[in-house]
N, C-alpha and C positions, 0 to 999 in steps of 0.2 A: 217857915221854910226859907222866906227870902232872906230873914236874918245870918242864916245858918249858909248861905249861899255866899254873902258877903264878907263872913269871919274866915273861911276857905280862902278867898280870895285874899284877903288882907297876907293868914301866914305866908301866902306863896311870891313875896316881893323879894326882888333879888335873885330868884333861879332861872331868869334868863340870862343876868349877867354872868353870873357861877359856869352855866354853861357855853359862853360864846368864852372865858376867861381858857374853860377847858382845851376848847378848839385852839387855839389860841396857841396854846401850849404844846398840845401836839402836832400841829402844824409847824412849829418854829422847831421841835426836834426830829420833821420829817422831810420837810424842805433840803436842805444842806443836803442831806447823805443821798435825798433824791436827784438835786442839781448834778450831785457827785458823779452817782451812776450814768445819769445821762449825760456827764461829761465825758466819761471814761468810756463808755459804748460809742459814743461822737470820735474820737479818738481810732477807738479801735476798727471802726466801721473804715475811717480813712485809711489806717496799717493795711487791712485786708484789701482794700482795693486797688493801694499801691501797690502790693504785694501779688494781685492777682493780674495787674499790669504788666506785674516785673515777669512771671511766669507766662503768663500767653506770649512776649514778647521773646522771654528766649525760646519757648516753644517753636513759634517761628523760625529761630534761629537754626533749629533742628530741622526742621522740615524743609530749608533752603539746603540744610547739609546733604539731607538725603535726596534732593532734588541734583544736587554734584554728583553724589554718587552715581546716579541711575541717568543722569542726562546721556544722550548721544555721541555728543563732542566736551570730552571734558578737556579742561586747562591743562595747559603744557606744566603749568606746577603742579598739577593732581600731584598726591602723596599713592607710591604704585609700589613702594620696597619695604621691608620690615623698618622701623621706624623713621620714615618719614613722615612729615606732617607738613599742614599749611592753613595759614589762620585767613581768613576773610571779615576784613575789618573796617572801616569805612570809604576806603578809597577801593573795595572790592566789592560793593555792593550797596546801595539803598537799605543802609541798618538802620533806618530810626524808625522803631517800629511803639506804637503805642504810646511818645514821647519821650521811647528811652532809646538808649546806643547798643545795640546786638553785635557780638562778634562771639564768630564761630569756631571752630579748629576742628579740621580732621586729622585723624592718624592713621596710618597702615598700619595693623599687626601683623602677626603670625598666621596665616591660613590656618584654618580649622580642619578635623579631621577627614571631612567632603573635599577639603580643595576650595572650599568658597573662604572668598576674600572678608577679612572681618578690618571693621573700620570701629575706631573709638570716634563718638562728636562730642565736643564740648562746646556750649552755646551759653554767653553770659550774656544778662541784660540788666543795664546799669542807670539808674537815672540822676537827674542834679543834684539830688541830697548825696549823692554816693552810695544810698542801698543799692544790692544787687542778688539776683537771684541767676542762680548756674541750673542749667543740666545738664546731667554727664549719660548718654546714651550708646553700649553698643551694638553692631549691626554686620549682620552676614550677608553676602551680596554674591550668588552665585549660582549655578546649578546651567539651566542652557541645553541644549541637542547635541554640542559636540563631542561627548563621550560617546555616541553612534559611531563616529568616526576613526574612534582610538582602540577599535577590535578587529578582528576577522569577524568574528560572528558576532551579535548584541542580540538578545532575545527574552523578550518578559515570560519564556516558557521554556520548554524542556526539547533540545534539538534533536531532530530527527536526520542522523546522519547514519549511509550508508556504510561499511564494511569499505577499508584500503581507500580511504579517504585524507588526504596529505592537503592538511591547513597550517600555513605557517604564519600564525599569529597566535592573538589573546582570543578567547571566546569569555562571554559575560552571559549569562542566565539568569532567568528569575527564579531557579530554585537550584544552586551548584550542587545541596545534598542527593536528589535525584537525579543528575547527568553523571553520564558514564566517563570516567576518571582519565578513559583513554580521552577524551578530546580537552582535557588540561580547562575545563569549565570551574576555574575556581573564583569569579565574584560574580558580585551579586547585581542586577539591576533592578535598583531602586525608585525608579521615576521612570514612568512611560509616556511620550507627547498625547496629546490628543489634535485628532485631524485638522479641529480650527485652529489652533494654533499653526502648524503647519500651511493651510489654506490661505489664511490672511496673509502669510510672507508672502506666498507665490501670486496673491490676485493683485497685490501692489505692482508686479511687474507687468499683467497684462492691461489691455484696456477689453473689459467686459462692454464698453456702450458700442465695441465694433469686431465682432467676433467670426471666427472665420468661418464663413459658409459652406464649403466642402465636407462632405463626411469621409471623402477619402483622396487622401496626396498619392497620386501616380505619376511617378516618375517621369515613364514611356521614354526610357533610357538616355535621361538628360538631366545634369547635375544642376541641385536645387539650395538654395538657406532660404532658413523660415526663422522668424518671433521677430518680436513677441509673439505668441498667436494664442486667443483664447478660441476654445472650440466648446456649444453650447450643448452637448452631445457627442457621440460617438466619434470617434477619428481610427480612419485604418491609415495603415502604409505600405504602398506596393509599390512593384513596376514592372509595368505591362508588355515591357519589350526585349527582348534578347540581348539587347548592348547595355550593360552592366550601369549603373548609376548613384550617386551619393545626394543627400540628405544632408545639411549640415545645419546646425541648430546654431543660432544668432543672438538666442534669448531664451525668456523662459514659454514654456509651451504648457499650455493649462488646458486640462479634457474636464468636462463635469461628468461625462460619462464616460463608457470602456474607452481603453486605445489597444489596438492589435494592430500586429503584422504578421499578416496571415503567409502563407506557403504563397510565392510568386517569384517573378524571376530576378535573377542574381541582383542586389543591392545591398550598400551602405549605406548606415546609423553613422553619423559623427557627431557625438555629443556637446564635442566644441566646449567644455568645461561647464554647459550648459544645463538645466533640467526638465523632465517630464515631471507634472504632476497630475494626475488624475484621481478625481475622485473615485469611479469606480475599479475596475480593474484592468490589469494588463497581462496579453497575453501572445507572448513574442515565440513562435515556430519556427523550424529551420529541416532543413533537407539538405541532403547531400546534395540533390540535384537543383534545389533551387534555394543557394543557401541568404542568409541572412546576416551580414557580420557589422559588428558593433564596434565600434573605434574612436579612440577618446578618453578623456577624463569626463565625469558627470556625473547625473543623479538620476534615478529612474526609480521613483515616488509615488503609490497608492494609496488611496486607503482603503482598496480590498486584496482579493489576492493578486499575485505576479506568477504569470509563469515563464521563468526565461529559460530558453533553451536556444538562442542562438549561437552564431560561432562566432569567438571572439580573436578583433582582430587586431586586440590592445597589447603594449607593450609595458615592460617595467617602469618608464617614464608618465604612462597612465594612472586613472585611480577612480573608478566607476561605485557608485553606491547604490545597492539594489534596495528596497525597505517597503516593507508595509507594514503599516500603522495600524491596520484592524483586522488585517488576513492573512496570509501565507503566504511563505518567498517558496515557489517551489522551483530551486535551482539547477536545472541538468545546462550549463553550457560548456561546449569545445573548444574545446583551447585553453590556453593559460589566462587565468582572470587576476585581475589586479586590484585591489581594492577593499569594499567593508558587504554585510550582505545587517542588516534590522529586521528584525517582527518575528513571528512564527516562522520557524526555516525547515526545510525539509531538502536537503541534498543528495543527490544520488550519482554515481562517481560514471565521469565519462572517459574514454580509454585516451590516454596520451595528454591529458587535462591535467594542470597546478591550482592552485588556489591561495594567492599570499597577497598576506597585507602590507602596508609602507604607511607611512604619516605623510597625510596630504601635506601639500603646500602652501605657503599663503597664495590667496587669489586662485587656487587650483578650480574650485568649486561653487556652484551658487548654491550653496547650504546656510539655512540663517545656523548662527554663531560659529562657523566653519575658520572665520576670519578674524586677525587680532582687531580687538575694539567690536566687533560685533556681538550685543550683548542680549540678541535675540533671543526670548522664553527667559533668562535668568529673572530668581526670585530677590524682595527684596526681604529680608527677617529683624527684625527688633526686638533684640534680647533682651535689654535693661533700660531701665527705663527711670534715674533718679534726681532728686532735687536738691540743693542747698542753698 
């Protein structure tokens, strides 16, 4: 057996060299093509990171654009006419973003069929080798509360107006096919605020840490101005005395609950171009014998219902805005009114009474986006979005 163990061994000299000769071989034809690949992967790993440098950098470049866009106070060069444009380039801004050079361009085009302002940005980021990666991005930028302002009537519903009813303006509905053809309801309202939006404008202008303590202003026949004033609760308005007296608003007047003016003795509302906002509801009465009369430009803003029926004591050089945002304008006032009426309306005609609109004026009103530059509630939208 051991013989036979030996002669085995003996034929098998040489097949470790045969074998390592093998290795050898296919290692020297896998090497190279392997070095190769992970040369070319080394390579393209760098391409891609340049390249993902080059893109978050003009990235950025876009998002500074639309930060012009939407800012407060834009540049006296803002681009604001159908093709104007204006580039922001290193002397207009801290461009070296990610090691490379960002420079922007905006353009004004053509307003879209809303009326919002459409902007083209193009935003290049360029680095020392000279590659460079572009995006071409554009963008709507509009919408806002001041179409409230641009009707007699505005109403996300179907208005409830009496018979021998003479409005001389636009009326806007949320359903023009269901309003009656006689009150000229031919568009359409397409966006309705919601009350915070509304809220937060008007609670920047009070101070909520010092709120007025009174749950009711009385006159007692002696002229008064008030606001800011936040009130944490209800607010009435009267005057207790027989010698006639004015109210004049100084600011904005913010109720988290009702505001009434109930039936008392003879007084003035002067709005003062000023506004009421309350959260809950408002609900203004009048008598012949103890009347109530309203005077002024301003805003008188719910977000439940309103019921106004005072006697108005505003002229054509006025422009008063009645509105509720979650409830019912229920309109009966006397006199000639001047102005816009928002929300659920319900009008009912009082004898020797007008109703017409006018286009405020700048500065007339404390309305967010009422004012040029006032860019209050407007959306920002990103149409396209591409790269080269």
């Amino acid at each position: 057996m051991k013989k036979i163990l030996n002669r085995l061994q003996r034929n098998q000299r040489g097949v470790v060299l045969i074998i390592v000769l093998i290795l050898l071989a296919v290692g020297g034809l896998t090497i190279a093509p392997m070095l190769s690949h992970m040369s070319t992967g080394l390579k393209a790993g760098q391409t891609y990171e340049k390249k993902t440098d080059e893109y978050y950098a003009a990235d950025a470049g876009v998002e500074a654009a639309l930060w012009q866009i939407t800012r407060e106070q834009r540049l006296p060069e803002f681009p604001s006419e159908y093709g104007d444009s204006y580039t922001w380039d290193d002397e207009e801004w801290d461009n070296i973003i990610n090691n490379k050079n960002v420079v922007f361009t905006i353009e004004y085009l053509i307003p879209d069929a809303d009326g919002n302002d459409v902007y083209k940005i193009e935003s290049t980021a360029t680095g020392d080798d000279g590659g460079s990666t572009r995006i071409d991005s554009f963008v709507t930028f509009g919408g806002g509360f001041g179409f409230l302002l641009d009707n007699a009537i505005t109403t996300p519903g179907v208005l409830d107006l009496q018979p021998n009813i003479d409005i001389f303006g636009n009326v806007m509905c949320g359903n023009p096919e269901d309003q009656d053809e006689e009150y000229g309801a031919e568009e359409y309202v397409g966006y309705w605020p919601t009350a915070d939006e509304f809220s937060g404008f008007y609670l920047d202008d009070v101070d909520i840490d010092n709120p007025f303590p009174d749950e009711i202003i009385n006159l007692n026949g002696t002229n008064r101005t008030i606001g800011p004033l936040y009130r944490d609760g209800t607010l009435e308005f009267i005057n207790s005395s027989n010698t006639p007296a004015t109210l004049t608003l100084n600011d904005t007047v913010y109720v988290t609950g009702n505001f009434e003016i109930p039936n008392s003795k003879s007084r003035i509302l002067n709005l003062n171009g000023q506004t009421i906002f309350v959260c809950g509801n408002v609900d203004i009465e009048d008598s012949d014998a103890k009347p109530c009369t309203i005077t002024g430009s301003g805003c008188i803003i719910a977000v439940g219902d309103i019921y106004f029926k005072p006697n108005m004591g505003t002229t054509e050089e006025d422009f008063v805005l009645i509105m509720s945002i979650n409830g019912t304008v229920h309109f009966q006032p006397s006199g000639d009114y001047y102005g816009s009426i928002a929300g659920e309306v319900s009008v009912e005609s009082q004898p020797g009474g007008s109703f017409t609109w006018r286009e405020p004026e700048e500065g007339e009103l404390n309305f967010p986006g009422a004012d040029e530059g006032d860019r209050t509630g407007w959306n920002l939208a990103v149409r396209t979005w591409e790269t080269s």
